[in-house]
C-alpha positions in Angstrom: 2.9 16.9 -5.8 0.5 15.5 -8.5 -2.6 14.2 -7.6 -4.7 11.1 -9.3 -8.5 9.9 -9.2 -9.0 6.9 -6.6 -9.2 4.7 -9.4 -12.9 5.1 -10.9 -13.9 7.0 -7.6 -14.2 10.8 -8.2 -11.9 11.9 -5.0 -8.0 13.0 -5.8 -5.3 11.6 -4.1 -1.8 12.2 -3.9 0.3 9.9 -6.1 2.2 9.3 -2.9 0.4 7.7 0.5 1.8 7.9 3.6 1.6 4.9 5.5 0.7 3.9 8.9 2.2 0.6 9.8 5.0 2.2 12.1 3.4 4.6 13.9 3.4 4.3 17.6 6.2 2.0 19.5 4.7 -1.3 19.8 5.4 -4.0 21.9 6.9 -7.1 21.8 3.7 -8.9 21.0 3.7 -7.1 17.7 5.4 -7.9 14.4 6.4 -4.2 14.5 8.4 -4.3 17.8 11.1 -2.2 17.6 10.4 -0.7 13.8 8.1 2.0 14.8 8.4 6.0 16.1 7.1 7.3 19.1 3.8 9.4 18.6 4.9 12.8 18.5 7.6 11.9 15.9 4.4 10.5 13.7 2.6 13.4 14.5 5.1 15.6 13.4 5.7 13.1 10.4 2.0 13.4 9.2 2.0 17.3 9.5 4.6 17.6 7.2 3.6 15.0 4.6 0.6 17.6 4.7 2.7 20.6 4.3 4.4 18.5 0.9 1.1 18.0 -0.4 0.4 14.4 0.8 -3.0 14.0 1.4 -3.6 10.3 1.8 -2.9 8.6 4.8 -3.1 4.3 4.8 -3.4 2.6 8.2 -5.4 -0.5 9.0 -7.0 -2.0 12.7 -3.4 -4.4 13.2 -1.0 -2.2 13.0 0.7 -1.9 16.4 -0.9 -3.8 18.9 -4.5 -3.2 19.7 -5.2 -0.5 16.9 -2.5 1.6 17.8 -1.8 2.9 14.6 -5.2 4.2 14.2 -4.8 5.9 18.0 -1.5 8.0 17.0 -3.9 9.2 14.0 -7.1 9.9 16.2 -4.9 11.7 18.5 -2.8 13.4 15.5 -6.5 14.7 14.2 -7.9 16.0 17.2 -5.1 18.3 18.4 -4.3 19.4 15.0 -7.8 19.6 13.5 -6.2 17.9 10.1 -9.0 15.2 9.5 -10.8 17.4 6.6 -7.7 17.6 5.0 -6.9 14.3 4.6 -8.3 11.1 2.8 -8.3 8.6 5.2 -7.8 5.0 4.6 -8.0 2.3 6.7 -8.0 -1.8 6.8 -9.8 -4.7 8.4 -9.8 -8.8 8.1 -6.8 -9.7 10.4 -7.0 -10.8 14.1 -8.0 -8.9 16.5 -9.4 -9.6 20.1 -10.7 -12.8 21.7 -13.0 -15.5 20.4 -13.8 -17.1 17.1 -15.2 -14.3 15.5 -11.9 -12.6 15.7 -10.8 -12.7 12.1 -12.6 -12.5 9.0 -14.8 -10.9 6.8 -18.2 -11.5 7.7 -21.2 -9.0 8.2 -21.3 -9.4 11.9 -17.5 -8.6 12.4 -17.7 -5.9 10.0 -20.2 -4.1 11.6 -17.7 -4.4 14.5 -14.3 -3.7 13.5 -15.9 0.0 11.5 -17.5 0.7 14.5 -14.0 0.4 16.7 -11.9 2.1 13.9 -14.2 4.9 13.9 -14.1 5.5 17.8 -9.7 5.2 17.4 -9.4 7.4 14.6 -11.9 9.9 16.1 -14.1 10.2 13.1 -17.1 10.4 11.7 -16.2 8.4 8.3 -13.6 6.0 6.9 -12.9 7.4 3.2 -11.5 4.3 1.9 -12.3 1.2 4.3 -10.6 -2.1 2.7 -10.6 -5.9 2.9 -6.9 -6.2 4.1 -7.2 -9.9 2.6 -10.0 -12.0 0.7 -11.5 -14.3 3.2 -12.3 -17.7 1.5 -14.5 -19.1 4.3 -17.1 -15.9 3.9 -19.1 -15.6 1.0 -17.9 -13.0 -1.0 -21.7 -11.2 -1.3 -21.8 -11.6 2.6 -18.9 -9.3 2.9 -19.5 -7.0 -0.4 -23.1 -6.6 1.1 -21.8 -5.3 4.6 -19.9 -3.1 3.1 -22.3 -1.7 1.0 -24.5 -1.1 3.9 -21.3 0.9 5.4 -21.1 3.2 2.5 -25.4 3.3 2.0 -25.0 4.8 6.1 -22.3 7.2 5.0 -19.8 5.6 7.6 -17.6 4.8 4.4 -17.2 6.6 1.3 -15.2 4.7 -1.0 -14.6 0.3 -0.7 -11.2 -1.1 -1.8 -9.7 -4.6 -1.3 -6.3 -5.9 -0.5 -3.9 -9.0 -1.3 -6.5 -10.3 -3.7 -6.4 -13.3 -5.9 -7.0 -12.3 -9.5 -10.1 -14.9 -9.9 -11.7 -13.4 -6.6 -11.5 -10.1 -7.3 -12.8 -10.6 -10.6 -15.8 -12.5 -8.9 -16.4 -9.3 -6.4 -16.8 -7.1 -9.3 -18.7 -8.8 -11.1 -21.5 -9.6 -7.9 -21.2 -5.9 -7.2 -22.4 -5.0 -10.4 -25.0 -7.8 -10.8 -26.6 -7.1 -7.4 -25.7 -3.3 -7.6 -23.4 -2.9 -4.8 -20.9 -0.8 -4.2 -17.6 -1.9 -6.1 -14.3 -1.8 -5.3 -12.2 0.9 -6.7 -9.1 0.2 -5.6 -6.3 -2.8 -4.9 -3.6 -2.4 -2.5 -1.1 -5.3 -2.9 2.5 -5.6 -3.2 4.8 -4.1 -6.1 7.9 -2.7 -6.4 10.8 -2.7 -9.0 11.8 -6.2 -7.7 8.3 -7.3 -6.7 6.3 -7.6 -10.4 4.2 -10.9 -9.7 1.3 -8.5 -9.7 1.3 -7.4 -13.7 0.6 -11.0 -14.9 -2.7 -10.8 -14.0 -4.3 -7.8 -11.3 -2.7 -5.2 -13.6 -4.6 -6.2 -16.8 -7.5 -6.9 -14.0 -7.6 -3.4 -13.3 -6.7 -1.9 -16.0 -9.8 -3.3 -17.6 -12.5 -2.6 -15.1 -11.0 0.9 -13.9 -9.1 -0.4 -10.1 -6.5 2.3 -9.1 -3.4 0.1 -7.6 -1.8 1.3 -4.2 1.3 -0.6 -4.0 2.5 -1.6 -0.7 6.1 -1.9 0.2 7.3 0.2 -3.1 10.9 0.1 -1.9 10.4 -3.8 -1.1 10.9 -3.0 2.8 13.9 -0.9 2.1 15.9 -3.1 -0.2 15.5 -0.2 -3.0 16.9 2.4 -0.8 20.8 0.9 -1.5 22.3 0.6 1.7 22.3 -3.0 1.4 25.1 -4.5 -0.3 25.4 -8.4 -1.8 28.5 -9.3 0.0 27.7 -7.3 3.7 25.2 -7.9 6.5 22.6 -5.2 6.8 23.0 -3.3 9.8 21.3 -4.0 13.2 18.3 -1.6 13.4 17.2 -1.0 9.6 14.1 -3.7 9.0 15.8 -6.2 6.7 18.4 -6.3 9.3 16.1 -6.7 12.1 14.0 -9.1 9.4 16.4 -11.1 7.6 14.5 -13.8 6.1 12.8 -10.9 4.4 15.7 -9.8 2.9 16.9 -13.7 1.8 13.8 -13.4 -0.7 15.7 -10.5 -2.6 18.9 -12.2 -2.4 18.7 -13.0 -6.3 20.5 -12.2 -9.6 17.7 -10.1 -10.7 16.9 -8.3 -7.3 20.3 -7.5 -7.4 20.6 -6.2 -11.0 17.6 -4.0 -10.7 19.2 -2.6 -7.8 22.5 -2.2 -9.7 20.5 -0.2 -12.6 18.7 2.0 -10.0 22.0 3.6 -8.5 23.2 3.4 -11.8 20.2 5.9 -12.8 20.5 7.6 -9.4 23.8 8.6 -10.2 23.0 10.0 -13.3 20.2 12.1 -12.0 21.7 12.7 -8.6 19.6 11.1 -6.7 18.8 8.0 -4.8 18.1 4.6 -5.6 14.8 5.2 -3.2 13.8 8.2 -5.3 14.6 6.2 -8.7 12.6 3.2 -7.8 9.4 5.1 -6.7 9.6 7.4 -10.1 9.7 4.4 -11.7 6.6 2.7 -9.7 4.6 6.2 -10.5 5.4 5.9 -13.9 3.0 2.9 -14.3 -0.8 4.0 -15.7 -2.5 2.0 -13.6 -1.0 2.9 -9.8 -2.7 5.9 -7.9 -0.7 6.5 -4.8 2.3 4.3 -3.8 2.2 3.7 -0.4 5.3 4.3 1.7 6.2 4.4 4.9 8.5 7.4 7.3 9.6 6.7 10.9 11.6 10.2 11.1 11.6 12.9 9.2 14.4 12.4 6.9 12.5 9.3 5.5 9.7 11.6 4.8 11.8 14.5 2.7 13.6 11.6 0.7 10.8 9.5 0.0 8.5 13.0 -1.0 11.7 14.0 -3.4 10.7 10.8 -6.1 7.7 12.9 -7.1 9.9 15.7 -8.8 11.8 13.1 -10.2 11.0 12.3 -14.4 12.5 9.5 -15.7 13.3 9.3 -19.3 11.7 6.5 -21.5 16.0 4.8 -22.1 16.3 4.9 -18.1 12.4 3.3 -17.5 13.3 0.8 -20.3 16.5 0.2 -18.6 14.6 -0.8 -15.4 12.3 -2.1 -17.2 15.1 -5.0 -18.5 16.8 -5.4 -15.4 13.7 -6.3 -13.5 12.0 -7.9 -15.9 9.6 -10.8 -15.0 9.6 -14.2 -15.8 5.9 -14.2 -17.3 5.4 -18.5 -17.5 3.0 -19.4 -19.4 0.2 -18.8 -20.5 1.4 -14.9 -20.4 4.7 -15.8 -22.1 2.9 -17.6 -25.1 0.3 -14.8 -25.6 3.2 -11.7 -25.3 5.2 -13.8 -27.8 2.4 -13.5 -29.9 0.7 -10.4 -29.8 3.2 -8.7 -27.7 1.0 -8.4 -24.4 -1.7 -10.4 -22.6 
């Protein structure tokens, strides 16, 4: 397992994250019904994402029902007495409870939700406590302020922010250094081999002012794994099949020819499409960790196998071309001429 800085933070994380999202069977009020393993199997996941060297663990308040996620992980740390071991990171901004300060990011439910997330996880600190989404009807120094009260108290160590426009992100760095706050140092947001959206603009972004990216959904909720095929239903039980409007949006020429060159290069290497498209996600300067997710433990040893995995330049290049990304303009005008942006 390598290991990266948290972006401009100091702290080393494993280049892969373990995610959260389906620990603990939820129930039918949640948008993880049926996708999720019962708690021992997630305890028994996270123990030996430890014992591969993985030593980041991403969950947030909504996933499950009622903070259940951040339960299975509580309860995972106190019997196993694993919290020192890991860097925790967790996420707030989405509904939860009653009333109309149940969303959002402003200072008086901030103070709340880190308070709740503490008491589930059954800790002392939050590592890396994120926005899991801007919030356009809080000011931005109203939230970057709470937070930097959080981190000032030491109940948070490091601040990151999630599914981010470009233009606001830019605008919460720039306050945070103008009012001497404490900055974000990390983006989580979506990218994948199929899923490249993010390199017109938050790459450059953070690139530039020294943001580790933690893509989410690296294998694009399974599509990348190759058991789905053009011409066949996905099978009952896997989350595109359970999800299928999810997997419409990858129903595409290009989707499908990035695919195609993965088990192409899989074969060569013999390995998996999965293990292919996460090497070639790590390969990328500016992600940290790529954040995946296990529900047995099978999942876990496959996914943890892309880190052993080198791509040549010819096979990255290859991916490169079959995913490539229709840029639009004004990217497209300033590549032709200068050959980036």
């Amino acid at each position: 397992m390598k290991y990266k800085r948290l972006g401009s933070a100091g702290v080393k994380v494993s280049e892969l994250c373990l995610g959260g999202m389906t620990f603990g069977e939820a129930d039918e009020k949640s948008f993880m019904h049926k996708l999720g393993s019962d708690e021992e199997t997630a305890w028994r996941v996270m123990s030996r994402a430890l014992e591969l060297g993985v030593n980041f663990i991403d969950t947030a308040d909504v996933y499950g029902q009622d903070g259940l996620s951040e339960r299975v992980i509580g309860n995972w740390f106190e019997r196993e007495k694993t919290r020192d071991q890991v860097v925790l990171a967790t996420k707030f901004r989405f509904t939860m409870g009653e009333g109309p300060n149940r969303s959002g990011a402003s200072r008086y439910r901030i103070v709340r939700c880190v308070e709740e997330s503490l008491r589930r996880l059954k800790t002392d600190r939050i590592d890396l406590y994120q926005i899991h989404m801007q919030d356009v009807e809080t000011p931005e120094e109203e939230t970057l302020r709470a937070l930097d009260d959080l981190v000032r108290s030491g109940k948070v160590l490091y601040l990151g922010c999630s599914n981010y426009a470009a233009y606001r992100l830019m605008n919460a760095l720039w306050l945070a250094k103008t009012s001497h706050l404490t900055p974000f140092v990390t983006l989580q947001a979506e990218y994948s081999l199929v899923v490249r959206e993010l390199e017109r603009e938050h790459v450059p972004l953070c690139r530039d002012m020294g943001l580790g990216v933690l893509p989410w959904s690296p294998l694009a909720g399974g599509f990348l794994s190759g058991k789905y095929e053009r011409s066949q239903q996905p099978a009952t039980g896997t989350r595109l099949g359970e999800k299928q409007e999810r997997l419409a949006r990858f129903d595409n020429d290009r989707s499908w020819r990035a695919l195609g060159v993965a088990k192409e290069i899989a074969a060569e290497l013999s390995t998996s499409p999965a293990a292919v498209s996460l090497a070639w996600l790590l390969s990328k300067p500016q992600v940290t960790s790529a954040i995946f997710g296990a529900r047995t433990l099978d999942q876990l040893e496959s996914n943890v196998k892309a880190t052993e995995l080198s791509l040549s330049a010819e096979q990255i290049k290859r991916l490169d071309d079959a995913s490539a990304l229709e840029l639009g303009y004004p990217y497209g005008f300033m590549n032709n001429v200068q050959g980036r942006w």
